[in-house]
PyMOL Python script that loads the backbone (N, CA, C, O; Angstrom):
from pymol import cmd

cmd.read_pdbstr("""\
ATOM      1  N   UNK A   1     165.509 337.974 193.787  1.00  0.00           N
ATOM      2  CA  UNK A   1     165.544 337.725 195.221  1.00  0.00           C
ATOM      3  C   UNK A   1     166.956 337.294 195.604  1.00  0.00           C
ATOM      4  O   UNK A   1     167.154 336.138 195.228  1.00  0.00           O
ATOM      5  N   UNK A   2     167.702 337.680 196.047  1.00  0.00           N
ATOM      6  CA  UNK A   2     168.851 337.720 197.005  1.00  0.00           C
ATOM      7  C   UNK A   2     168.405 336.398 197.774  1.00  0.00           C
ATOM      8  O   UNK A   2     167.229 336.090 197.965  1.00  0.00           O
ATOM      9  N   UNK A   3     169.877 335.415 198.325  1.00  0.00           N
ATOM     10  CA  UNK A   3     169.584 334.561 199.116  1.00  0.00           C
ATOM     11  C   UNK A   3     170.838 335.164 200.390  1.00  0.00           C
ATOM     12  O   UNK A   3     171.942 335.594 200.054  1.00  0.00           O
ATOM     13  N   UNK A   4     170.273 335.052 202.132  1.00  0.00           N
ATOM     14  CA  UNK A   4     170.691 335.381 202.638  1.00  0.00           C
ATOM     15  C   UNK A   4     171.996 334.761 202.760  1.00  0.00           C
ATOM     16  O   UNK A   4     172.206 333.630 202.323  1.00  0.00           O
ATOM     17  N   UNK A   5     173.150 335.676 203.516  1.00  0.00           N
ATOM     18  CA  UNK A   5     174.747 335.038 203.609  1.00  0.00           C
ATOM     19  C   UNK A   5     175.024 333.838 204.850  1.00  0.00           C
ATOM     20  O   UNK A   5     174.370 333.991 205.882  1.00  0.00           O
ATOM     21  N   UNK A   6     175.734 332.954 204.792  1.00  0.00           N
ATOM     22  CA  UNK A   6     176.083 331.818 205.617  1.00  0.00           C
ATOM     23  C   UNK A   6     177.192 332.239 205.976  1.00  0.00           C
ATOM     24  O   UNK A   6     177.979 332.572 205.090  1.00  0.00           O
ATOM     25  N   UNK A   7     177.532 332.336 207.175  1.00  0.00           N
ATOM     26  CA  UNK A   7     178.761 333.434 207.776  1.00  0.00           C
ATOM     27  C   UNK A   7     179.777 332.120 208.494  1.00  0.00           C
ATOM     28  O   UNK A   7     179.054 331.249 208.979  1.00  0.00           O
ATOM     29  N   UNK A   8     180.483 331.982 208.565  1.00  0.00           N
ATOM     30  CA  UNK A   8     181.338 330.690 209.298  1.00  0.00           C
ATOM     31  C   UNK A   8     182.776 331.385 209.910  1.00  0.00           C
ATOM     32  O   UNK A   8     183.735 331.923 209.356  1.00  0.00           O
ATOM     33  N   UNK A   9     182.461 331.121 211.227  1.00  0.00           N
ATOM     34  CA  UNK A   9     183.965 331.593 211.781  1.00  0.00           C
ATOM     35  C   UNK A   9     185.093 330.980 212.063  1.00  0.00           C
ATOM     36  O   UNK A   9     185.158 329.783 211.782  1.00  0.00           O
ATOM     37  N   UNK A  10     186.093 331.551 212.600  1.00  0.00           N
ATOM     38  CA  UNK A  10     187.740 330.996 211.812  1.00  0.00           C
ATOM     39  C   UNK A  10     187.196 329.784 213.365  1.00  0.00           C
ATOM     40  O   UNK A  10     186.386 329.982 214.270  1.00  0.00           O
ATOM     41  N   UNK A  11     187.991 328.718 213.088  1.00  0.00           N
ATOM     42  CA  UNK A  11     188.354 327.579 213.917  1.00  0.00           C
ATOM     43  C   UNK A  11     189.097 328.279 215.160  1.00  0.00           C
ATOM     44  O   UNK A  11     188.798 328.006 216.323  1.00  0.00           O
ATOM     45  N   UNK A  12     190.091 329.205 214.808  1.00  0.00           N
ATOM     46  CA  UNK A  12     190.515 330.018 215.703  1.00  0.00           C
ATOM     47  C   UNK A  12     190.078 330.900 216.353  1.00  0.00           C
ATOM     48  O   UNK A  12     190.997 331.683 216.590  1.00  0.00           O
ATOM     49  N   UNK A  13     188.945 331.299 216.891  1.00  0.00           N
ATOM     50  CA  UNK A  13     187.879 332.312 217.088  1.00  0.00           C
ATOM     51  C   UNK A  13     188.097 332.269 218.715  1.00  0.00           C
ATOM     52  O   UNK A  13     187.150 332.525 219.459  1.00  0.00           O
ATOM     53  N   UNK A  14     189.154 331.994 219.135  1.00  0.00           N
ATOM     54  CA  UNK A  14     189.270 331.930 220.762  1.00  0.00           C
ATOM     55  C   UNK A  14     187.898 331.137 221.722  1.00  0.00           C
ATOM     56  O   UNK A  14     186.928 330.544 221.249  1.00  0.00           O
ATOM     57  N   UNK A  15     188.150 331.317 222.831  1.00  0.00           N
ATOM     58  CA  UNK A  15     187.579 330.671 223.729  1.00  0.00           C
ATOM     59  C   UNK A  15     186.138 331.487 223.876  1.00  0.00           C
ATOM     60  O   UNK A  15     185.729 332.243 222.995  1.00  0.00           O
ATOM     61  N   UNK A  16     185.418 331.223 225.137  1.00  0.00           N
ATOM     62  CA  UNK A  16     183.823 331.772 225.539  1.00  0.00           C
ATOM     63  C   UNK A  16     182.962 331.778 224.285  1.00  0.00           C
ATOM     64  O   UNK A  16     182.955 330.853 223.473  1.00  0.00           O
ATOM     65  N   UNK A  17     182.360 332.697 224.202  1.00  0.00           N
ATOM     66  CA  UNK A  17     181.579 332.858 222.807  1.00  0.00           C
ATOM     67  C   UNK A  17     182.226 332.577 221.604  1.00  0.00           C
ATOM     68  O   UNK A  17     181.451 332.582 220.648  1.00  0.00           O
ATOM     69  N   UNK A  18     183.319 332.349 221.349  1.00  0.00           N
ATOM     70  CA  UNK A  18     184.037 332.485 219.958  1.00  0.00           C
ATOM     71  C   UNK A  18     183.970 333.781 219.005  1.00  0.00           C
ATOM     72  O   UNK A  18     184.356 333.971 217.851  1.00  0.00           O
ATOM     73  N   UNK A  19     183.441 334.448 219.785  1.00  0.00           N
ATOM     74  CA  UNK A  19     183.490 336.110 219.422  1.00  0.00           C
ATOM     75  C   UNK A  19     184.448 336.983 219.088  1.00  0.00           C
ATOM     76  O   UNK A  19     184.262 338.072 218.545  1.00  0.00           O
ATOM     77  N   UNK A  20     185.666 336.426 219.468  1.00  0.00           N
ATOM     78  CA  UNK A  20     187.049 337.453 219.209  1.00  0.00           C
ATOM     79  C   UNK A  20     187.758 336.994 217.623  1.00  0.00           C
ATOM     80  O   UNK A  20     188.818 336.381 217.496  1.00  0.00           O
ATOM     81  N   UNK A  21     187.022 337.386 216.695  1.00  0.00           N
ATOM     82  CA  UNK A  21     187.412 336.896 215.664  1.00  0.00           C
ATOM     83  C   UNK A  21     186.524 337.521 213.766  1.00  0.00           C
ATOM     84  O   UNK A  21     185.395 337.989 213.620  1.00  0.00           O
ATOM     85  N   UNK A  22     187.168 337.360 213.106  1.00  0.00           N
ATOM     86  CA  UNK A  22     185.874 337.679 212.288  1.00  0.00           C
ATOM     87  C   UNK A  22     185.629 336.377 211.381  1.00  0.00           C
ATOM     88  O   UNK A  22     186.147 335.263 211.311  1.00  0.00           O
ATOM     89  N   UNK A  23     184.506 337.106 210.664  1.00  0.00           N
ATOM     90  CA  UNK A  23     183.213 335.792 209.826  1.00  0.00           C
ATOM     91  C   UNK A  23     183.829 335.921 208.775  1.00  0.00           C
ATOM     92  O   UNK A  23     184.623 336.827 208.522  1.00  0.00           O
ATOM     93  N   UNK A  24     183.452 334.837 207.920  1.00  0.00           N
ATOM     94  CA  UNK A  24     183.559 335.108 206.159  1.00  0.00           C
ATOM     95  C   UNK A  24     182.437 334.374 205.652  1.00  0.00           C
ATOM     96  O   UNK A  24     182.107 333.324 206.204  1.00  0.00           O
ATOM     97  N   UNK A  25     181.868 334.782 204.737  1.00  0.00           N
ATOM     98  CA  UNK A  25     180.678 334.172 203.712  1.00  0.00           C
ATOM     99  C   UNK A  25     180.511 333.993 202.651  1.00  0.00           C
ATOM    100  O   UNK A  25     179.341 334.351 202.512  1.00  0.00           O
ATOM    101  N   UNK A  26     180.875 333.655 201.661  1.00  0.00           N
ATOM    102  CA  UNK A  26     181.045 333.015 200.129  1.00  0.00           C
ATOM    103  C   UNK A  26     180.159 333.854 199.418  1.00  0.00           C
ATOM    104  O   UNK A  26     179.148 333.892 200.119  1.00  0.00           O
ATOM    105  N   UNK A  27     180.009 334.434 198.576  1.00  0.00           N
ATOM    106  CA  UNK A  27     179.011 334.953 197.799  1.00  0.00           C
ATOM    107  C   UNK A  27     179.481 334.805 196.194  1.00  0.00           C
ATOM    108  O   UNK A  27     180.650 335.126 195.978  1.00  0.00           O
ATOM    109  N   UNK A  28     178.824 334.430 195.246  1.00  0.00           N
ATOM    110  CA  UNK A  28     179.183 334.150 193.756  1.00  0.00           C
ATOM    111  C   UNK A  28     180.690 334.486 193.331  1.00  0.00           C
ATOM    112  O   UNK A  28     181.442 333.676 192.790  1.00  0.00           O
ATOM    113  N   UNK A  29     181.011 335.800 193.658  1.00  0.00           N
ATOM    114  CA  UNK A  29     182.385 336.290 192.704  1.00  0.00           C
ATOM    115  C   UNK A  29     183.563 336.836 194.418  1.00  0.00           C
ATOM    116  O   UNK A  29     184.763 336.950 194.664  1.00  0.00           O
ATOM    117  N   UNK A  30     182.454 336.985 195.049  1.00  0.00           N
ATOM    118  CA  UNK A  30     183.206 337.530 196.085  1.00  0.00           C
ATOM    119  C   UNK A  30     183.608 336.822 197.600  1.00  0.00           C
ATOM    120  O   UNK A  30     183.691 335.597 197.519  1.00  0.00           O
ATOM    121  N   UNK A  31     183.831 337.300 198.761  1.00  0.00           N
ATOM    122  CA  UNK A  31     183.915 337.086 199.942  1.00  0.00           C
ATOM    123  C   UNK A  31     183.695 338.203 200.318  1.00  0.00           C
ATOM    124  O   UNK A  31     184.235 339.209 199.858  1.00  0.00           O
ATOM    125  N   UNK A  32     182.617 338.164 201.478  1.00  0.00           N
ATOM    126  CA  UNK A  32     182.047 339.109 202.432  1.00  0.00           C
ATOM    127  C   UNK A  32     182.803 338.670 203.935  1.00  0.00           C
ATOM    128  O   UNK A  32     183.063 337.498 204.206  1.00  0.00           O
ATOM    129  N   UNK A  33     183.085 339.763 204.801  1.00  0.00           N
ATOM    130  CA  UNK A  33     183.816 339.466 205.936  1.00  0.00           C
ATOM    131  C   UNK A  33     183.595 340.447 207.037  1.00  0.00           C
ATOM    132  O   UNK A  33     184.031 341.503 206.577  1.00  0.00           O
ATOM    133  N   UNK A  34     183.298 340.596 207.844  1.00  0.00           N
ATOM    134  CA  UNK A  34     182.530 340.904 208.941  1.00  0.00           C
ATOM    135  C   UNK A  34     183.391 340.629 210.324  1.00  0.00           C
ATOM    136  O   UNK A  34     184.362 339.873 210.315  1.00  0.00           O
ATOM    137  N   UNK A  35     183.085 341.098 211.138  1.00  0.00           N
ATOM    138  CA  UNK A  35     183.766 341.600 212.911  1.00  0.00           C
ATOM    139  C   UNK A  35     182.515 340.797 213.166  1.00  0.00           C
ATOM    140  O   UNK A  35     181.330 340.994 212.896  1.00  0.00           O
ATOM    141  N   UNK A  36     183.325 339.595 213.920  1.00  0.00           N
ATOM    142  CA  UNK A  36     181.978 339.276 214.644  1.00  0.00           C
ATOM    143  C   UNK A  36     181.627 339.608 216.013  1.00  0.00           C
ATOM    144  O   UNK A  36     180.652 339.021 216.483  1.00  0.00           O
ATOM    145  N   UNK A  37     182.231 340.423 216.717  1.00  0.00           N
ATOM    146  CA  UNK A  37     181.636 341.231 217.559  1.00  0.00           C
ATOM    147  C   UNK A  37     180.040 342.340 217.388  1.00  0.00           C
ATOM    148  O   UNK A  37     179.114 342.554 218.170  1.00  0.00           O
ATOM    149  N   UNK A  38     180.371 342.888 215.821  1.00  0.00           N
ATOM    150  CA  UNK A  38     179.887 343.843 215.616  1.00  0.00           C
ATOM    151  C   UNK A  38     179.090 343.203 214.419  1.00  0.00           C
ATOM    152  O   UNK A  38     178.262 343.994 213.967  1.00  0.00           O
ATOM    153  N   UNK A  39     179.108 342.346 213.973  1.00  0.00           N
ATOM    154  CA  UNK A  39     178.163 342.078 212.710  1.00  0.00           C
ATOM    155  C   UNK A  39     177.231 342.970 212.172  1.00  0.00           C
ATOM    156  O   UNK A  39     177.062 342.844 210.959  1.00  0.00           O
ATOM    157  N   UNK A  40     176.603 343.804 212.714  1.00  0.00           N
ATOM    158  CA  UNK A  40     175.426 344.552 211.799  1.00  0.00           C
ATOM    159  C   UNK A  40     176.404 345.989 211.622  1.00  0.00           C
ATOM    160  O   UNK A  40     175.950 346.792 210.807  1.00  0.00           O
ATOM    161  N   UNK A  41     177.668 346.372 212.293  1.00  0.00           N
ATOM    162  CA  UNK A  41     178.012 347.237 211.656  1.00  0.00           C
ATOM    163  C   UNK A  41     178.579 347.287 210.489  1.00  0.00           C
ATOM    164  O   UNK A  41     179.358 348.230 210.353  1.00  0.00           O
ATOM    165  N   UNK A  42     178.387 346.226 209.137  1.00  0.00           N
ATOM    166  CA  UNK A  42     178.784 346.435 208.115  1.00  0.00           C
ATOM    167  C   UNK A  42     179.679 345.277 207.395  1.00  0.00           C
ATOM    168  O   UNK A  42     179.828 344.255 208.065  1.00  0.00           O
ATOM    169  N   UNK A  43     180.157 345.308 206.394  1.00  0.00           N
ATOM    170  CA  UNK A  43     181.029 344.020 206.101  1.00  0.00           C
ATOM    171  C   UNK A  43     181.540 344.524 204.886  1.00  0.00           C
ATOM    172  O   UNK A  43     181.099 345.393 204.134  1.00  0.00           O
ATOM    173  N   UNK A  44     182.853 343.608 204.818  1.00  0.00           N
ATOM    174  CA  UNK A  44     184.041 344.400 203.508  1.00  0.00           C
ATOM    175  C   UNK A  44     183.723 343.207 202.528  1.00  0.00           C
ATOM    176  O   UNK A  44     183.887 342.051 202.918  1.00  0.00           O
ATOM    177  N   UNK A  45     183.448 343.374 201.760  1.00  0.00           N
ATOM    178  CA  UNK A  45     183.801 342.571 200.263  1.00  0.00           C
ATOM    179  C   UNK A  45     184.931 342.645 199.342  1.00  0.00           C
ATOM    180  O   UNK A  45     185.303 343.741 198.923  1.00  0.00           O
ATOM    181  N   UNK A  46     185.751 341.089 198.847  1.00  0.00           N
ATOM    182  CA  UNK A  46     186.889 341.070 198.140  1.00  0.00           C
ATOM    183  C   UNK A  46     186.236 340.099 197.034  1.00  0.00           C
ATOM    184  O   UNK A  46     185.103 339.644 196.882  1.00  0.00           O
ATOM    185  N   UNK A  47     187.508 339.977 196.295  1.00  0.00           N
ATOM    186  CA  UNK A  47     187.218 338.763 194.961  1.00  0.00           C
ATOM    187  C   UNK A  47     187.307 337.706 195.528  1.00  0.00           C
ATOM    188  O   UNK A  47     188.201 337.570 196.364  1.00  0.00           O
ATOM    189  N   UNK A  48     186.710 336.994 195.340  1.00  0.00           N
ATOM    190  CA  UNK A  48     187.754 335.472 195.829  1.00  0.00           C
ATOM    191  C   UNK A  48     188.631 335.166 195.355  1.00  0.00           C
ATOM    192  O   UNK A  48     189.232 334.472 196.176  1.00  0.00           O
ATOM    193  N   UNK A  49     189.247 335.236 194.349  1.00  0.00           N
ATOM    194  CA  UNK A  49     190.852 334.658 194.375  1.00  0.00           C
ATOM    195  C   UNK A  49     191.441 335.632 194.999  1.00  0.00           C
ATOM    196  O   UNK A  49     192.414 335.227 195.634  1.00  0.00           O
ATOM    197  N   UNK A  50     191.185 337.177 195.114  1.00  0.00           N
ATOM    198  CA  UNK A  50     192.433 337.893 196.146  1.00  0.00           C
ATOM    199  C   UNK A  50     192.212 337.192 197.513  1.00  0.00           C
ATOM    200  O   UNK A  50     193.334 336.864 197.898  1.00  0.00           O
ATOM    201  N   UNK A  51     191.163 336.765 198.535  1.00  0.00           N
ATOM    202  CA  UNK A  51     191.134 336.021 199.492  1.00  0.00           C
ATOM    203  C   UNK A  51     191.546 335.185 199.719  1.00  0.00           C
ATOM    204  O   UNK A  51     192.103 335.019 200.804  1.00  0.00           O
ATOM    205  N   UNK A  52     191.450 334.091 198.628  1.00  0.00           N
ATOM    206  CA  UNK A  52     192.377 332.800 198.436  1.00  0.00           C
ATOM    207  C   UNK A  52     193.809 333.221 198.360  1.00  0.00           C
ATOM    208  O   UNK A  52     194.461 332.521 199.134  1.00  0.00           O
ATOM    209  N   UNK A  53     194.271 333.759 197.971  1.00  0.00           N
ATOM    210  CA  UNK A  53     195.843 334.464 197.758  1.00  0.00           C
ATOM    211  C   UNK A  53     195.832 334.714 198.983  1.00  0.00           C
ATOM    212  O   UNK A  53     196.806 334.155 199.485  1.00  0.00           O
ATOM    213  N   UNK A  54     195.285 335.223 199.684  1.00  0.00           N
ATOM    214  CA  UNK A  54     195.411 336.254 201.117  1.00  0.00           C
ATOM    215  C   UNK A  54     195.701 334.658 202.146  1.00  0.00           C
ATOM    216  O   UNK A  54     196.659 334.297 202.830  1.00  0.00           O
ATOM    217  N   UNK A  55     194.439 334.055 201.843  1.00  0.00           N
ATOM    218  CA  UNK A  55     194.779 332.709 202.924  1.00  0.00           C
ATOM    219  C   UNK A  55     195.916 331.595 202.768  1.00  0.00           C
ATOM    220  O   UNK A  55     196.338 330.668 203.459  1.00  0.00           O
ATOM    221  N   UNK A  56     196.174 332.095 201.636  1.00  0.00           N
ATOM    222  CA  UNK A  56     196.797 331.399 201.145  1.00  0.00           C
ATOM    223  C   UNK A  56     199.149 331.662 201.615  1.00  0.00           C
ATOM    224  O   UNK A  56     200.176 331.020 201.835  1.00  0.00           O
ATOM    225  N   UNK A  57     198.641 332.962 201.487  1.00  0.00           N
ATOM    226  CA  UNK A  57     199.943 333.809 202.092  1.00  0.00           C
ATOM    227  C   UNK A  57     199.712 333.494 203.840  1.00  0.00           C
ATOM    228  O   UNK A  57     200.628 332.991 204.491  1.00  0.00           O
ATOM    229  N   UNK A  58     198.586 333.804 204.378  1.00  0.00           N
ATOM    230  CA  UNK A  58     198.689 333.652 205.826  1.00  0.00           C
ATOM    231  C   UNK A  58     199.713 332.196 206.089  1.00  0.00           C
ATOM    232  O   UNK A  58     200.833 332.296 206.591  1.00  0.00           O
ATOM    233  N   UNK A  59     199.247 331.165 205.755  1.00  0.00           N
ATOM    234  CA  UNK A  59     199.135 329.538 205.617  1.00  0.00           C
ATOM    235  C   UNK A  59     201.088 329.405 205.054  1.00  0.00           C
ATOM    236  O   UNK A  59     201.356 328.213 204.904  1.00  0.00           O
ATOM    237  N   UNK A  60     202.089 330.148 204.814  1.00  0.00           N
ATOM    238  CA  UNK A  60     202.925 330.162 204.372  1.00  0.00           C
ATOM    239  C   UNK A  60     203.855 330.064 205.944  1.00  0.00           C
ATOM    240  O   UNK A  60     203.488 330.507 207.033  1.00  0.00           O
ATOM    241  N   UNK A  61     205.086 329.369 205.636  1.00  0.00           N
ATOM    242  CA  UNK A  61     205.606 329.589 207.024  1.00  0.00           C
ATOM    243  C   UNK A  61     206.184 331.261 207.052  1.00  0.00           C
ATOM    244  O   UNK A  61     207.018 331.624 206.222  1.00  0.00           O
ATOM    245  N   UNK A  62     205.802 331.923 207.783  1.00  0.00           N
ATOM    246  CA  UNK A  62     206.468 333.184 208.269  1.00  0.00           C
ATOM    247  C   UNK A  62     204.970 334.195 208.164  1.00  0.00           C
ATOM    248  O   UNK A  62     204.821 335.282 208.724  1.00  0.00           O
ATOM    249  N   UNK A  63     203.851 333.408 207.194  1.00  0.00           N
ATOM    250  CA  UNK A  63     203.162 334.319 207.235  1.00  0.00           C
ATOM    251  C   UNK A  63     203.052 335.287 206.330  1.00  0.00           C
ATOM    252  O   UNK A  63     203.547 335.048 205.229  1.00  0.00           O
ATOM    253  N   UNK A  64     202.379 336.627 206.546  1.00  0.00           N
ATOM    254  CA  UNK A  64     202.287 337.577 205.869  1.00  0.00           C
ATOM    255  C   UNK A  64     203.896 338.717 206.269  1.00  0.00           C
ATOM    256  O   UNK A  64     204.084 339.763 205.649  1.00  0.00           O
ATOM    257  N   UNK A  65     204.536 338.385 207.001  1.00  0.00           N
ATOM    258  CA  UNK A  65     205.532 339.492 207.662  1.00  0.00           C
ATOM    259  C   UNK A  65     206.790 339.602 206.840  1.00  0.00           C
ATOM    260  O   UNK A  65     207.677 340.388 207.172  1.00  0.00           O
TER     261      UNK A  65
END
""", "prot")
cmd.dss("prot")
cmd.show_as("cartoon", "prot")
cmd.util.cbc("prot")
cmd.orient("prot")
């Protein structure tokens, strides 16, 4: 039995609904990540340490650029 995903959106998710933004959800080995506009159209899965690397580069001064 599968346990369903806990989706949590960025702090930054803009104003009104907090809709302009996407989800992420923890799963054993991975991260699942999702449009939260569109949630049932689908969701990308990574490793978690490439995500952690990824947030980890965002969180850098200059960013990813």
């Amino acid at each position: 039995m599968t346990t369903p995903d806990v989706w949590k959106k960025s702090s930054y998710s803009g104003g009104g609904e907090g809709n302009a933004c996407v989800e992420v959800a923890p799963r054993p080995t991975r991260i699942a990540i999702r449009d939260s506009k569109a949630p049932s159209h689908g969701t990308l899965t990574v490793p978690a340490p490439a995500f952690a690397a990824f947030v980890k580069a965002l969180k850098r001064p200059g960013g990813l650029s």
